[in-house]
C-alpha positions in Angstrom: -0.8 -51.4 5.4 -1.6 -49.8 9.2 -3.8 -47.2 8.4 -3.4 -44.5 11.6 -6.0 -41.5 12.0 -4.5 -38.6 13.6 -6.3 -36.3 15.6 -6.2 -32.9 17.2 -4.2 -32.8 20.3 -6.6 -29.7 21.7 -10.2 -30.8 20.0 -10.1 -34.3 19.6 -11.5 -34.1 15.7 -9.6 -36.2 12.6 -7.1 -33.9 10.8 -7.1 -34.4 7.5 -4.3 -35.5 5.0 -3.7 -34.4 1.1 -3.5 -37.5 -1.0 0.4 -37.0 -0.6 -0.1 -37.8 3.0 0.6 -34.6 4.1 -0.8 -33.0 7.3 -3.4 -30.0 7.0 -2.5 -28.8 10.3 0.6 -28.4 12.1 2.8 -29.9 14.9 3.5 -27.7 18.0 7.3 -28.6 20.4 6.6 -28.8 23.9 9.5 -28.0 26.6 10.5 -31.6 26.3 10.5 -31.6 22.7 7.1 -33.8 22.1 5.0 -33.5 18.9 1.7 -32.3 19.3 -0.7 -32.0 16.4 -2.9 -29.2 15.9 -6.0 -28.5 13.7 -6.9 -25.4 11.2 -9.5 -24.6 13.2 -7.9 -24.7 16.6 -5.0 -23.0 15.2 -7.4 -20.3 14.3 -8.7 -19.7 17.8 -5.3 -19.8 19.3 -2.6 -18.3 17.4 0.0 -18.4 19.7 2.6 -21.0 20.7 1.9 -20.5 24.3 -1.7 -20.5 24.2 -1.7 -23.8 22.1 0.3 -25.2 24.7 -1.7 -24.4 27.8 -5.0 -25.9 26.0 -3.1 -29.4 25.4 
C-alpha cells in the first residue's frame, strides 16, 4: 500500500486526513484547472480564492 503525505501547497506543513481518508483542508482550481491543496490554517489567513492563488 503507497502511503502519500500531502502537504500544503502555500506552507509546506502535512494536512491531515480523517480515518476515512478524507482531506481537512481544501483544494483550490487554478486558471489551468490544477489542484492545489490548502490547509485550515492557511485558509484562515487568506480567505479568498485570489489571494490563495497569488501565495502558491
Amino acid at each position: 500500500m503507497l502511503l502519500m503525505t500531502l502537504k500544503c501547497d502555500i506552507c509546506g506543513k502535512k494536512v491531515e486526513e480523517t480515518f476515512l481518508k478524507k482531506v481537512l483542508g481544501t483544494y483550490v482550481k487554478d486558471k489551468k484547472g490544477k489542484k492545489h491543496l490548502i490547509c485550515p490554517e492557511c485558509q484562515n489567513k487568506f480567505p479568498e480564492k485570489e489571494e490563495i492563488l497569488k501565495k502558491i
